[in-house]
C-alpha positions in Angstrom: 0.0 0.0 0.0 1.0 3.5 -0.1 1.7 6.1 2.3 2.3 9.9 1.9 5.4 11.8 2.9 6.0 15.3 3.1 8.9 16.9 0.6 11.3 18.3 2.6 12.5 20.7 -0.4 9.3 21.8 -1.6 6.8 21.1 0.7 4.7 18.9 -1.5 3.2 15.6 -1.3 5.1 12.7 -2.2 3.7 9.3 -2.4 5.8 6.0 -1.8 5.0 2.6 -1.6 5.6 0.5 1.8 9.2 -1.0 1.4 10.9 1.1 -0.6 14.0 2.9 0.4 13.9 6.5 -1.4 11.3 8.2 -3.8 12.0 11.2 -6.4 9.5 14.3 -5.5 8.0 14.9 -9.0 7.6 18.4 -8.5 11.1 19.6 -7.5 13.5 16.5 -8.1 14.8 16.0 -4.5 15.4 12.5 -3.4 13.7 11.8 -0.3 14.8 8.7 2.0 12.1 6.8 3.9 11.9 7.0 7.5 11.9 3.3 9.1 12.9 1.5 6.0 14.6 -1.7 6.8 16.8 -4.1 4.6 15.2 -7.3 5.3 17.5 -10.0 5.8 17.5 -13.7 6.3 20.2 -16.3 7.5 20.7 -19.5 5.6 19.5 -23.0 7.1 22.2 -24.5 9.4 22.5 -28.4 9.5 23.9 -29.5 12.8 25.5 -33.5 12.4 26.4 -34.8 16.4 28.6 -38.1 16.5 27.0 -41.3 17.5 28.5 -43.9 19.6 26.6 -46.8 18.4 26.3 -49.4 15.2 22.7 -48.4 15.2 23.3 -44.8 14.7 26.0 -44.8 12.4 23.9 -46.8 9.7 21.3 -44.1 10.1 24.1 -41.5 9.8 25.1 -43.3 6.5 21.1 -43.6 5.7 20.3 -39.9 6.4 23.6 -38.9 4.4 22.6 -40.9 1.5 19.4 -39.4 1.1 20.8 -36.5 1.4 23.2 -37.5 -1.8 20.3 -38.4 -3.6 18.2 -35.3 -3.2 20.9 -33.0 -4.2 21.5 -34.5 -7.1 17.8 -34.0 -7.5 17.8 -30.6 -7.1 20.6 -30.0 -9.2 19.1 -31.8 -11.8 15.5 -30.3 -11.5 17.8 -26.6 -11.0 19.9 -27.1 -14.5 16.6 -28.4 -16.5 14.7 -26.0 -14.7 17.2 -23.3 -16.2 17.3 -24.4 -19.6 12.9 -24.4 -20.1 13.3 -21.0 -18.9 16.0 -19.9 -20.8 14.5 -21.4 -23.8 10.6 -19.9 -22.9 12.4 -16.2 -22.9 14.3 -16.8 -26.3 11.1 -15.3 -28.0 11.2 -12.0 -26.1 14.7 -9.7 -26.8 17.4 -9.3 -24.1 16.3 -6.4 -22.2 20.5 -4.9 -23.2 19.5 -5.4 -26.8 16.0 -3.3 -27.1 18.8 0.1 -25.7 20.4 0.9 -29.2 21.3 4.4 -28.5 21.6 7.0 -25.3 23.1 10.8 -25.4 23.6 13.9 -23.6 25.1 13.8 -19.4 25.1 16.0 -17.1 26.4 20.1 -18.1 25.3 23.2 -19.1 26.8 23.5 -22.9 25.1 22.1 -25.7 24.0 18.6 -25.8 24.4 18.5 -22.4 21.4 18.4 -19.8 20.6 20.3 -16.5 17.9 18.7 -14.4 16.0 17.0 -17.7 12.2 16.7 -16.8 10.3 17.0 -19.9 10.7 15.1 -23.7 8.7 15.2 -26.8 9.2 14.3 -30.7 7.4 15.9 -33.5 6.0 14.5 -36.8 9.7 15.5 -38.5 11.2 13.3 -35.8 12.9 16.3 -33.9 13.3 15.6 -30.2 13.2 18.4 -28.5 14.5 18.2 -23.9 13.1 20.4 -21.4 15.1 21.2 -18.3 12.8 21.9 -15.5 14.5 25.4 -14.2 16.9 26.7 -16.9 13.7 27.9 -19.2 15.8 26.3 -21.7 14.6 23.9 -24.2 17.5 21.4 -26.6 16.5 20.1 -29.8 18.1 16.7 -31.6 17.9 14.8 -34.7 16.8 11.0 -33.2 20.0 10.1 -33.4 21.0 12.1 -31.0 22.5 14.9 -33.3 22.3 18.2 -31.4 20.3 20.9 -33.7 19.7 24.5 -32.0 18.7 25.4 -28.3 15.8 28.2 -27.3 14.6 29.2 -24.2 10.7 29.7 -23.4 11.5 31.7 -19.9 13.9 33.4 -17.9 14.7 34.2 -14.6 13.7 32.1 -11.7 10.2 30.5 -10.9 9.4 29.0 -14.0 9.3 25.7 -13.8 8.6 23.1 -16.6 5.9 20.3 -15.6 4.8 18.9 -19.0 5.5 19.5 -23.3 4.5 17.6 -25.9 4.9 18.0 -29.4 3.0 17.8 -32.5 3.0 16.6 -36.1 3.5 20.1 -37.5 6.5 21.1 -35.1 4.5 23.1 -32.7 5.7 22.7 -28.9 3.1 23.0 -26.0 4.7 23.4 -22.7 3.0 23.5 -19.4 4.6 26.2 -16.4 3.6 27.8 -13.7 0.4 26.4 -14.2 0.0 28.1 -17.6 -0.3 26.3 -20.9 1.9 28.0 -24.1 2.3 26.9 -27.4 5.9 27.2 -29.2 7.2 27.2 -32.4 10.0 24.4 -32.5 12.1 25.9 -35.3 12.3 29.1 -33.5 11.4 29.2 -29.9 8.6 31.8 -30.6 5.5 32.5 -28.4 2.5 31.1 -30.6 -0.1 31.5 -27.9 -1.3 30.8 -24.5 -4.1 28.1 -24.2 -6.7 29.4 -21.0 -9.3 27.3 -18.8 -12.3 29.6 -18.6 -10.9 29.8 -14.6 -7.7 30.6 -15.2 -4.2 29.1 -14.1 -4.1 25.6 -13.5 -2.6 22.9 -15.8 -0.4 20.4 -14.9 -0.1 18.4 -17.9 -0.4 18.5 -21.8 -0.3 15.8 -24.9 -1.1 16.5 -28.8 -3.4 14.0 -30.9 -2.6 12.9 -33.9 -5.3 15.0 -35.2 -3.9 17.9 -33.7 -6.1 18.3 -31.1 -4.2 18.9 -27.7 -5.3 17.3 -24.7 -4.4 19.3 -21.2 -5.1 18.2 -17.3 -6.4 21.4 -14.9 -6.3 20.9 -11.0 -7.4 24.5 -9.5 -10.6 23.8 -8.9 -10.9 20.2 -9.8 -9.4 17.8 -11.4 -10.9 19.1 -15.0 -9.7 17.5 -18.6 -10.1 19.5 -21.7 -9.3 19.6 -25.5 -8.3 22.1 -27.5 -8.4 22.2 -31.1 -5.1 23.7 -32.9 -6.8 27.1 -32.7 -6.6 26.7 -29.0 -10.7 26.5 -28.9 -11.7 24.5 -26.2 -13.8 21.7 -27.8 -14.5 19.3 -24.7 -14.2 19.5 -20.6 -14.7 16.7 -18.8 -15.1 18.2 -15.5 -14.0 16.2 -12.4 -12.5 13.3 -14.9 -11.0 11.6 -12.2 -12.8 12.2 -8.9 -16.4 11.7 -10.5 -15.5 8.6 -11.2 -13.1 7.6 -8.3 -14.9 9.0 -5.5 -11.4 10.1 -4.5 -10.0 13.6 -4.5 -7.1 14.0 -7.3 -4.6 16.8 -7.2 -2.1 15.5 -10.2 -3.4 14.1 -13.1 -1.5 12.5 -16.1 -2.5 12.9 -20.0 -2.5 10.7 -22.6 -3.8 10.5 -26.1 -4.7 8.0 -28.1 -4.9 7.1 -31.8 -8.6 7.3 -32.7 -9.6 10.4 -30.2 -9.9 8.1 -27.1 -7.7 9.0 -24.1 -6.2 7.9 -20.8 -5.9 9.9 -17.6 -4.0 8.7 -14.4 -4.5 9.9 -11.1 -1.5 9.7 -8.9 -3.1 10.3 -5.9 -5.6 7.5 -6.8 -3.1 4.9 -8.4 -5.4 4.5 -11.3 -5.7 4.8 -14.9 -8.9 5.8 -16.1 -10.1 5.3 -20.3 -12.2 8.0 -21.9 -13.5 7.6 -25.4 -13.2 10.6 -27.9 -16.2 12.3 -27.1 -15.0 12.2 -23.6 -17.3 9.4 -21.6 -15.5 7.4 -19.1 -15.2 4.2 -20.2 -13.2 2.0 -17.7 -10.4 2.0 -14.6 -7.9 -0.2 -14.0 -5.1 0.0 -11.8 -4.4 0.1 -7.9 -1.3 0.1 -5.0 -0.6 -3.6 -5.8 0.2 -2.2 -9.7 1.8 0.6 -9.6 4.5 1.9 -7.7 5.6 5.3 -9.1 5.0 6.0 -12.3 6.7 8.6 -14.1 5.9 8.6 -17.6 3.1 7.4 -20.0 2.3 6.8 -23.7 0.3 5.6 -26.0 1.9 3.3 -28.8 1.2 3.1 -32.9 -0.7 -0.1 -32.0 -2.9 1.4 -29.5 -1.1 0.0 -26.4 -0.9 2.1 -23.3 2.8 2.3 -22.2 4.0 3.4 -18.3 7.4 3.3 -16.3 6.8 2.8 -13.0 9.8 2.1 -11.2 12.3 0.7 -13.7 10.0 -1.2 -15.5 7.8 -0.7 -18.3 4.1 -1.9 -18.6 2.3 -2.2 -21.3 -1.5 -2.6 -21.4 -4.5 -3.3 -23.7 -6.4 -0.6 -24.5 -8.9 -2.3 -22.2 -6.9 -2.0 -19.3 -4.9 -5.8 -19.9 -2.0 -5.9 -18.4 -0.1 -7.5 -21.4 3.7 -7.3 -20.3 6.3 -6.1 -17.7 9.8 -5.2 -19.1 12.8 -4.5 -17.6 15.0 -2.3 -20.3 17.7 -2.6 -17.8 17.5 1.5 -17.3 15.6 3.5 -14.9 13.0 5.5 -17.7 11.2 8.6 -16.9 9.4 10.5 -19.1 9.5 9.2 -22.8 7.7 9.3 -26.2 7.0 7.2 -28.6 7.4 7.7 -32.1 5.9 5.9 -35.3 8.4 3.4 -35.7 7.9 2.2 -32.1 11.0 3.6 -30.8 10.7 5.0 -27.2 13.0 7.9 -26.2 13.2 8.6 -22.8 14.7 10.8 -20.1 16.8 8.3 -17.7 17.9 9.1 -14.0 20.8 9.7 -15.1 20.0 12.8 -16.9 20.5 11.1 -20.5 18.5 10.5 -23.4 17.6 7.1 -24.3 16.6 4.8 -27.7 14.5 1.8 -26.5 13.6 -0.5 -29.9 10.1 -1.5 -29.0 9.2 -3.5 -32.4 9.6 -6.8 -31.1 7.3 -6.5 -28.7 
């Protein structure tokens, strides 16, 4: 189950899962250790033999030690064949080392290098463009990790980058300080600023691939809406995660999908919830037991819903199926997916990551 802590940086509310020994805040970056976390440990078996005086009892020593021959031969046995079904059942599926073909950037302030990476998105010409969450400055690569041009969408302090996404055309929609802007990716330039009929509040954006944009509002709810590329709203779903949790929700996660349907996840609730594209809830799956932190979420060319939580990635049905949990062998945090199924990621090491998804 999950408990609440308190950040000690920000101030804001971090949950953690029972067990584990640090969490990330995922408004400010700090690492925060887990008071009362314990390494469980466990001491192997002892097997005591005491010396008999007797004819009796050494025949039963000889007995018992036989036996004991013969089962661990057994168990080696069982343990060796046991290894090769398994190594043969998870031939079909590619070494989690061979699905990383490429990773860029480290830590630095230059070009090509990365301060405090939060945010990634890829446009329809296959530019990548890496948000830093404090600099105001945004990087922008070629997918092979070619560095192309740098522009900043703020300056000075207290803007800090929550969410961008990108879409087919090469506009850039970033969410901070609660506002949602739309950039032009060639040139950095202010397009214009998307607005809730309330005011400030977003915490998250994603484009369609109809070029509608999709944006989460938590001021005075936990509202969803879409904008058309005019930024026109064109659908609120008002309370998208509460009305149909029963739950309060503070921090909720966007995601569109292929056909105008979309996913929403509520951090606070541990659940995904499906909408369809006129905006009607359709189902919820998800709890404490599935998730543990996720960071990141996407939708694939196949229609499968993507998430790291954790170190892993799972990959769902559109129905809510959980079809597969992979370990890429690299801590993932935010990512995109682009139309050849490769997912490029932000890892915790502050690089940029190329995970070939095609064979799954």
């Amino acid at each position: 189950m999950a408990t609440q802590l308190e950040c000690p940086s920000c101030g804001a509310t971090v949950k953690v899962r029972r067990g584990v020994p640090s969490v990330e805040c995922q408004y400010c970056g700090n690492s925060i250790m887990v008071p009362g976390y314990k390494e469980s440990s466990s001491s192997p078996a002892q097997v005591q033999v005491f010396p008999t005086r007797s004819c009796g009892g050494t025949v039963a020593v000889i007995v018992a030690v036989s036996i004991l021959l013969v089962v661990g031969i057994s168990v080696f046995v069982y343990t060796m064949t046991g290894s090769a079904i398994s190594e043969k059942s998870e031939s079909a599926l590619p070494d989690r080392l061979e699905i990383v073909i490429n990773e860029f950037g480290s830590a630095g302030s230059g070009p090509g290098y990365f301060q405090d990476p939060v945010c990634i998105a890829i446009d329809g010409n296959d530019r990548i463009y890496v948000g830093e969450r404090e600099t105001g400055r945004i990087q922008v690569f070629s997918t092979g990790g070619e560095y192309l041009r740098q522009w900043a969408f703020a300056s000075g302090d207290g803007h800090y980058l929550s969410s961008m996404s990108a879409d087919n055309k090469g506009t850039v929609y970033l969410v901070y300080g609660g506002e949602l802007f739309a950039y032009s990716g060639e040139s950095g330039e202010l397009l214009d600023s998307l607005q809730h009929p309330e005011g400030w509040g977003f915490d998250d954006v994603d484009t369609a691939p109809d070029g509608s944009i999709l944006a989460s509002w938590y001021k005075h709810g936990d509202d969803i809406l879409r904008f058309n590329p005019d930024g026109e709203i064109t659908l609120t779903v008002e309370s998208a995660i509460s009305s149909n949790t029963g739950d309060s929700e503070l921090s909720t996660t966007v995601v569109s999908g292929n056909l105008g349907e979309f996913y929403a996840f509520g951090s606070f609730n541990s659940v995904v919830l499906s909408f369809n594209s006129d905006g009607r809830f359709l189902d919820r799956f998800g709890s404490d037991d599935l998730f543990t932190m996720p960071s990141g979420m996407d939708v694939d060319p196949l229609g499968r819903l993507w998430i790291s939580d954790f170190g892993n990635l799972l990959v769902f049905s559109p129905s809510g199926e959980l079809l597969n949990t992979i370990d890429p062998g690299v801590y993932v945090r935010d990512f995109v997916i682009n139309s050849d199924r490769q997912l490029f990621g932000l890892t915790v090491d502050g690089t940029v990551i190329q995970l070939d998804l095609s064979n799954y």
